[in-house]
PDB file as gemmi writes it, atoms N, CA and C in Angstrom:
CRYST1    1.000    1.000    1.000  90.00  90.00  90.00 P 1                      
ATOM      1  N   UNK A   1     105.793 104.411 100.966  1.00  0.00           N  
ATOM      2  CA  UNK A   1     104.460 104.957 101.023  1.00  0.00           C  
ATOM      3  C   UNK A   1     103.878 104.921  99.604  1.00  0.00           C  
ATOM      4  N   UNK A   2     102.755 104.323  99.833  1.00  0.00           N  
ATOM      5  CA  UNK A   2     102.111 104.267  97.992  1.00  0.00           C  
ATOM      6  C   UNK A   2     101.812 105.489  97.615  1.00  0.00           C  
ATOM      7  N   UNK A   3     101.591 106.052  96.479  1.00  0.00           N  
ATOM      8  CA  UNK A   3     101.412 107.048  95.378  1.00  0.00           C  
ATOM      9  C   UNK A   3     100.608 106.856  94.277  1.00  0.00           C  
ATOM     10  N   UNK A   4      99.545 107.935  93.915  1.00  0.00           N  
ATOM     11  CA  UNK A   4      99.103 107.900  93.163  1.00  0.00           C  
ATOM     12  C   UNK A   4      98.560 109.075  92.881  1.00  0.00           C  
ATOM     13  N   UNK A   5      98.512 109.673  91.388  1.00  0.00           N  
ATOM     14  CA  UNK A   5      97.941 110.250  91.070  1.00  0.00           C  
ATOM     15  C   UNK A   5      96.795 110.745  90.391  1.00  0.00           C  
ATOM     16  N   UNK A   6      96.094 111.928  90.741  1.00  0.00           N  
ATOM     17  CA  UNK A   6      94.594 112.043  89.907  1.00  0.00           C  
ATOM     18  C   UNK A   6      94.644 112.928  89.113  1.00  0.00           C  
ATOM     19  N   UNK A   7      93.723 113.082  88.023  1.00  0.00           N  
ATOM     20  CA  UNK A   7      93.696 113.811  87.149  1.00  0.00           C  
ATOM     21  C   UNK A   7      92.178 114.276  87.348  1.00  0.00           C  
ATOM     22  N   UNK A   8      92.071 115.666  87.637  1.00  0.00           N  
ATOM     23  CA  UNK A   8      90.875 116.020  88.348  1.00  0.00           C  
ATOM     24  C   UNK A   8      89.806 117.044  87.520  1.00  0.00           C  
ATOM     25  N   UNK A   9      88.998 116.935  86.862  1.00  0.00           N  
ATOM     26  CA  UNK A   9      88.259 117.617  85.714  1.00  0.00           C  
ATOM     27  C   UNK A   9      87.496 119.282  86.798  1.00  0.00           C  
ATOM     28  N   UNK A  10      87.136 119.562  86.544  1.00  0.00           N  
ATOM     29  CA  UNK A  10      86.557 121.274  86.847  1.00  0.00           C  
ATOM     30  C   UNK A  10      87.504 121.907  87.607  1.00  0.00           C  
ATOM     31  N   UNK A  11      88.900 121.593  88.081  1.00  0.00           N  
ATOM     32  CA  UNK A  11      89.688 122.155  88.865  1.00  0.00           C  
ATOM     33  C   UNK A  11      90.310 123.327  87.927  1.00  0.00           C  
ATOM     34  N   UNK A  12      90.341 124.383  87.952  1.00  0.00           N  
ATOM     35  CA  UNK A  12      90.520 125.500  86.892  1.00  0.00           C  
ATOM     36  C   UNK A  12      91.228 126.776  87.801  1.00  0.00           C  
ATOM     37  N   UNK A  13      91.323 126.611  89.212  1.00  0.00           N  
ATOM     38  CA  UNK A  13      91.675 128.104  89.515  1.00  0.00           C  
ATOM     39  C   UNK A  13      92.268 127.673  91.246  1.00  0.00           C  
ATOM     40  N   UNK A  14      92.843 128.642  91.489  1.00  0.00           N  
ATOM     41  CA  UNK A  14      93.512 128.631  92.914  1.00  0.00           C  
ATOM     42  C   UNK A  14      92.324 128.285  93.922  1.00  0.00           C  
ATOM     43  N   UNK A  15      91.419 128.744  94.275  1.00  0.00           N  
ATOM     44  CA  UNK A  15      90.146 128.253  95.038  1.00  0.00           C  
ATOM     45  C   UNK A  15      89.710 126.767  94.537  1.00  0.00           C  
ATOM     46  N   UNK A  16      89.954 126.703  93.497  1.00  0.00           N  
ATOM     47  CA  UNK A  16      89.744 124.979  92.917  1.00  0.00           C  
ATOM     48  C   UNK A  16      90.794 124.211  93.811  1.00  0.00           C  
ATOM     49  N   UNK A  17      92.093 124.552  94.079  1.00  0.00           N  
ATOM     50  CA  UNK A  17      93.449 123.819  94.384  1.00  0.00           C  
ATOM     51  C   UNK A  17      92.995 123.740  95.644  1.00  0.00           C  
ATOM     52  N   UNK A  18      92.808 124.750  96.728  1.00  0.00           N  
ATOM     53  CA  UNK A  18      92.802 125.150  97.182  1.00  0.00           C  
ATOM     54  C   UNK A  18      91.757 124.375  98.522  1.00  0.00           C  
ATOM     55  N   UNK A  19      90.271 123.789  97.587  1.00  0.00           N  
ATOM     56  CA  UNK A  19      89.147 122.899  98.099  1.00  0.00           C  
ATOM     57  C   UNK A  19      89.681 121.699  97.618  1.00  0.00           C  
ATOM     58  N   UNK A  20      90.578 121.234  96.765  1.00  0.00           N  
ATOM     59  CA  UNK A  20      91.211 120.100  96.631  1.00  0.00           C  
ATOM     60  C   UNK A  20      91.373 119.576  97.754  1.00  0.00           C  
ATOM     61  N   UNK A  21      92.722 120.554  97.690  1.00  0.00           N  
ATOM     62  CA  UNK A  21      93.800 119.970  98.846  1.00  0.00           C  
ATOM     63  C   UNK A  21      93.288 120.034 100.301  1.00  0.00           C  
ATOM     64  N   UNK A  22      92.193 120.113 100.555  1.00  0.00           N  
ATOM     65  CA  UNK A  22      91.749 120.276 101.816  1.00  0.00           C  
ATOM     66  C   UNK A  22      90.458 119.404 101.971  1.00  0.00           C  
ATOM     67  N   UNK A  23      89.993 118.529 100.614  1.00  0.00           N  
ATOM     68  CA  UNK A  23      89.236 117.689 100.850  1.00  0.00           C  
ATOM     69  C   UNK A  23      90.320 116.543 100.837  1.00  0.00           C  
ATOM     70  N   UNK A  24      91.100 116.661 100.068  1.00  0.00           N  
ATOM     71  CA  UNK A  24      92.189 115.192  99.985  1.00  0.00           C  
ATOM     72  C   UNK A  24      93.011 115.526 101.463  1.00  0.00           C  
ATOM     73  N   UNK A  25      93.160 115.836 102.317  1.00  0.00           N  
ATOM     74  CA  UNK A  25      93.696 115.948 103.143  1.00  0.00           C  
ATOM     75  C   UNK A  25      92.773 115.646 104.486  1.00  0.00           C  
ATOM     76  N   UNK A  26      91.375 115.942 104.463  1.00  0.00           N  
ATOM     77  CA  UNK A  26      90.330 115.443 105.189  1.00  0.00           C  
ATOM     78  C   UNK A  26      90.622 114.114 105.504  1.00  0.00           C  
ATOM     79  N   UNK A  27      91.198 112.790 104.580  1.00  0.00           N  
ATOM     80  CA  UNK A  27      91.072 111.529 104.462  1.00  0.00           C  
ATOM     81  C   UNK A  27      92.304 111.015 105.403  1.00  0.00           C  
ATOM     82  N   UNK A  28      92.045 109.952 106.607  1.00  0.00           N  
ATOM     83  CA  UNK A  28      92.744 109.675 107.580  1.00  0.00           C  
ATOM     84  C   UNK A  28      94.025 108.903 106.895  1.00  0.00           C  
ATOM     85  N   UNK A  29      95.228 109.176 107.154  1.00  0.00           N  
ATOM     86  CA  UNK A  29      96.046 108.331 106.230  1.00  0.00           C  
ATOM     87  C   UNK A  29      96.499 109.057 105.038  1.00  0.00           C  
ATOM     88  N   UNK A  30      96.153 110.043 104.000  1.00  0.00           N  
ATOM     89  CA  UNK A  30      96.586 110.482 103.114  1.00  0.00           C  
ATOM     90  C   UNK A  30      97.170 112.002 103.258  1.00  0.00           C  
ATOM     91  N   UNK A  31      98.147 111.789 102.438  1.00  0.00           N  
ATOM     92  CA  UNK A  31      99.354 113.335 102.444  1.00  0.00           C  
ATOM     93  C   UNK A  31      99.192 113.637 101.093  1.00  0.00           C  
ATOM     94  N   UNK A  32      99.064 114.745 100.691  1.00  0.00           N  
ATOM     95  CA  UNK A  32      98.924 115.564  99.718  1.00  0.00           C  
ATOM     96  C   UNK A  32      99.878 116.374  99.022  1.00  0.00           C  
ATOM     97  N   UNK A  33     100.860 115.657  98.130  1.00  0.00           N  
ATOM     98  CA  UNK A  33     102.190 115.869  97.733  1.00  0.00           C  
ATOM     99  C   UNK A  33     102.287 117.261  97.183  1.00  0.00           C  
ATOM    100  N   UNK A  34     101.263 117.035  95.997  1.00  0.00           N  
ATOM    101  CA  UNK A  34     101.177 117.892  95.432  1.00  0.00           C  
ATOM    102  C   UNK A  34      99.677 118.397  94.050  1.00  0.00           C  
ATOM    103  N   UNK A  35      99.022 119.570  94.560  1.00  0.00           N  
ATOM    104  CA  UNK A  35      97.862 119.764  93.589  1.00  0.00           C  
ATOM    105  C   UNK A  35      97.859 121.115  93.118  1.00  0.00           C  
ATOM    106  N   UNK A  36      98.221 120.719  91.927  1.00  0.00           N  
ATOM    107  CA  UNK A  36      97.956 121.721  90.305  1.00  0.00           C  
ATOM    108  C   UNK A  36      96.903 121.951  89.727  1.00  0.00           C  
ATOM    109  N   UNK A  37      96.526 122.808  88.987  1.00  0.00           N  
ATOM    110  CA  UNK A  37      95.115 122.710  88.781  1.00  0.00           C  
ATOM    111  C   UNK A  37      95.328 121.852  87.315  1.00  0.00           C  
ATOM    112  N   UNK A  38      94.210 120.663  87.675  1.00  0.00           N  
ATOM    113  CA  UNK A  38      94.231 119.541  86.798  1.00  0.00           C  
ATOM    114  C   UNK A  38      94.670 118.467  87.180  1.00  0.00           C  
ATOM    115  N   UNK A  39      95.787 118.220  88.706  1.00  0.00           N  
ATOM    116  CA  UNK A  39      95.976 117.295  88.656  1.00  0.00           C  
ATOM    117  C   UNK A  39      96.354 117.569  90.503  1.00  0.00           C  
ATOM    118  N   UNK A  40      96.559 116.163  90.792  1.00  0.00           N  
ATOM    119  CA  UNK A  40      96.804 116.043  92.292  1.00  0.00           C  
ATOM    120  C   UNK A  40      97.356 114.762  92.715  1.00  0.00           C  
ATOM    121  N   UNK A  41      98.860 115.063  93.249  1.00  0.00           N  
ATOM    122  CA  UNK A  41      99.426 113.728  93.708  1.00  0.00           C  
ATOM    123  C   UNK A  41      99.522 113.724  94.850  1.00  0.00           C  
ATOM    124  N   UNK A  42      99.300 112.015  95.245  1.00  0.00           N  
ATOM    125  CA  UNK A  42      99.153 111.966  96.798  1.00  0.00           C  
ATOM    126  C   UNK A  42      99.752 111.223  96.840  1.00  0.00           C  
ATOM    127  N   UNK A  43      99.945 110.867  98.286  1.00  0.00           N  
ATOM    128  CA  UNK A  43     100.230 109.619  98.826  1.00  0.00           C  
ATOM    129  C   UNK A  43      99.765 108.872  99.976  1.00  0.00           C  
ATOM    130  N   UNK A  44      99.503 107.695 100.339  1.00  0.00           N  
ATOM    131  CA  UNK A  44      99.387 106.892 101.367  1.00  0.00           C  
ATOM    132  C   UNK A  44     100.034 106.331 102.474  1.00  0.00           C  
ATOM    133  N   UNK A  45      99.873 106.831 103.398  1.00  0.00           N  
ATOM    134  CA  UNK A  45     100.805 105.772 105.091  1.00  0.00           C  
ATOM    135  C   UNK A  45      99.978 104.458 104.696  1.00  0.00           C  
ATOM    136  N   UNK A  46      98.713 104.068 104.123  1.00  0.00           N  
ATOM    137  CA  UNK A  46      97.819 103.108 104.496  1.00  0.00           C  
ATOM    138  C   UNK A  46      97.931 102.298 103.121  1.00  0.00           C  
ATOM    139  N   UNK A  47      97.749 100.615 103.748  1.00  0.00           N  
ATOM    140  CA  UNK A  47      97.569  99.855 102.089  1.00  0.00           C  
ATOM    141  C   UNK A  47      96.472  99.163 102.294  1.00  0.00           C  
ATOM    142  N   UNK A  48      95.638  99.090 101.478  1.00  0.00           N  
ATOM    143  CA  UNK A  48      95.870  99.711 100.485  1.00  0.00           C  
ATOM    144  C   UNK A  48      95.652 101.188 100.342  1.00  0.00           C  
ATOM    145  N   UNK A  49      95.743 101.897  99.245  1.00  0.00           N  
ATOM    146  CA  UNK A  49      95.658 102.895  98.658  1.00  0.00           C  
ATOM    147  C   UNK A  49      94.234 103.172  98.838  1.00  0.00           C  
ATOM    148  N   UNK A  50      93.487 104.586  99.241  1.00  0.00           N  
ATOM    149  CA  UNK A  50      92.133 104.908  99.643  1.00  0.00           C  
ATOM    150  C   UNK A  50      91.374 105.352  98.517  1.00  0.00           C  
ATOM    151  N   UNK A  51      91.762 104.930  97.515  1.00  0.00           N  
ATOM    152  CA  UNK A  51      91.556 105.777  96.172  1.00  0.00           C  
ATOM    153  C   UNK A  51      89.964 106.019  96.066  1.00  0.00           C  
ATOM    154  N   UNK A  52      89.396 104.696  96.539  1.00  0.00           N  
ATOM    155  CA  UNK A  52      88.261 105.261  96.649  1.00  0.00           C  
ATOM    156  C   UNK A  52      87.490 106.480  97.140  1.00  0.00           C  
ATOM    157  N   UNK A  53      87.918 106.434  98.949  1.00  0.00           N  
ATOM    158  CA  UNK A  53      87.837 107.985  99.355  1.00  0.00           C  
ATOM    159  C   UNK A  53      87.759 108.351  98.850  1.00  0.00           C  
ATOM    160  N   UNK A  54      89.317 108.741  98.102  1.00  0.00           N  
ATOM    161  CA  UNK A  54      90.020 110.077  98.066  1.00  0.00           C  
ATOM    162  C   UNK A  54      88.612 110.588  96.543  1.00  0.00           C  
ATOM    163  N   UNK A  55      88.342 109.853  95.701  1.00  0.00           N  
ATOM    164  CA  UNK A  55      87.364 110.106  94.781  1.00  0.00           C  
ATOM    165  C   UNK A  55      86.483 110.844  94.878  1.00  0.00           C  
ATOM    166  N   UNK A  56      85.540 109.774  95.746  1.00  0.00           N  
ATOM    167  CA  UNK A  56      84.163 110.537  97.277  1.00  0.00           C  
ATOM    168  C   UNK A  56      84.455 111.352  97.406  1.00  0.00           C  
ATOM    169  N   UNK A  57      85.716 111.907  98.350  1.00  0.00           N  
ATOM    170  CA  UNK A  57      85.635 113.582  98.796  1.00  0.00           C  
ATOM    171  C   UNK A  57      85.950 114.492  97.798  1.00  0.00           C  
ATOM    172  N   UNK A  58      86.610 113.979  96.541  1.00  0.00           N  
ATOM    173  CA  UNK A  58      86.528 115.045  95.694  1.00  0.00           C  
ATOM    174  C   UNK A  58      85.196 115.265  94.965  1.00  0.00           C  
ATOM    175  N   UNK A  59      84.325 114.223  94.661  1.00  0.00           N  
ATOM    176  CA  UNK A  59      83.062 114.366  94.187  1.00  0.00           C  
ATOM    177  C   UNK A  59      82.131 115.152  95.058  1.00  0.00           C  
ATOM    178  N   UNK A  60      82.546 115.250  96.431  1.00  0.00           N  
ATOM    179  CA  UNK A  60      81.723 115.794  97.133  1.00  0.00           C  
ATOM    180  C   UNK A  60      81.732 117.507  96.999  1.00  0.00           C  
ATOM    181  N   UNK A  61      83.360 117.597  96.884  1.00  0.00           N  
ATOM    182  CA  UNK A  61      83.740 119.113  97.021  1.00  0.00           C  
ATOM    183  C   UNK A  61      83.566 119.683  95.224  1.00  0.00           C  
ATOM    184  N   UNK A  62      82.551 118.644  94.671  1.00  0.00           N  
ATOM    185  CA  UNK A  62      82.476 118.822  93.209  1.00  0.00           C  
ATOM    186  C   UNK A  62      83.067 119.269  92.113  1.00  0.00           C  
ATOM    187  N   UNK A  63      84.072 118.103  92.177  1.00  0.00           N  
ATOM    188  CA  UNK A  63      84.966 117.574  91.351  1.00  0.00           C  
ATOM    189  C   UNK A  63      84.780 116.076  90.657  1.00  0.00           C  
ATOM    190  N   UNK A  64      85.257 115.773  89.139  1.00  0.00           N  
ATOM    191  CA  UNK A  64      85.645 114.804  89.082  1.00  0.00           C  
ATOM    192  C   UNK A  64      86.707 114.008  88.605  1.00  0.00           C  
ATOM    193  N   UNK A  65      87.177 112.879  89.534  1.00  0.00           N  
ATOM    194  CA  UNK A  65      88.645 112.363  89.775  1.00  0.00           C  
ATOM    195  C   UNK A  65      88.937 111.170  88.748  1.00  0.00           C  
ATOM    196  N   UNK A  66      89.628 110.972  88.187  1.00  0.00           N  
ATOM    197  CA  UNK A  66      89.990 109.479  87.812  1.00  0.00           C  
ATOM    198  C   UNK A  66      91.518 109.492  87.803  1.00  0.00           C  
ATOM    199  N   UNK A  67      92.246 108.093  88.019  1.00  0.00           N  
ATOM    200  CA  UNK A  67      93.285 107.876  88.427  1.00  0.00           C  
ATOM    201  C   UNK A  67      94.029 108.217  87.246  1.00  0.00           C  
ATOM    202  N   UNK A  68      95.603 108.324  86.888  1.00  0.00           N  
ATOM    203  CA  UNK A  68      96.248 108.672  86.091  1.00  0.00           C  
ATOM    204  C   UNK A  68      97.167 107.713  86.065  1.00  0.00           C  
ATOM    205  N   UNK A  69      97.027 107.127  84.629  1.00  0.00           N  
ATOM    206  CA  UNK A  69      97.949 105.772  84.582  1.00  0.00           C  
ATOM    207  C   UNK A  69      99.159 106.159  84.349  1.00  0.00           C  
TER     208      UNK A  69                                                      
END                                                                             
């Protein structure tokens, strides 16, 4: 299963984690390993990788995502 992680800017508090993990989990195909505040690893059943989504719904739940090399 692919993996990747984000590094997620305004995420600062348990209600931050909290609308994370429940917008990254919205996305058909993605499991939500694990989200810290600041960061969030996922993973994929699907290839490719939805990274895009997964971006979108965090921008939506107003956040912003970029991948973590």
């Amino acid at each position: 299963m692919p993996k990747f992680t984000l590094r997620i800017d305004g995420m600062h508090c348990a209600s931050c984690v909290r609308r994370v993990s429940q917008s990254l989990a919205s996305i058909p195909g993605v499991v939500v390993e694990e989200v810290t505040v600041g960061t969030a690893k996922v993973s994929s059943a699907e290839q490719p990788v939805p990274l895009d989504a997964a971006i979108a719904a965090l921008a939506e739940a107003g956040f912003v995502a970029h991948l973590e090399s």
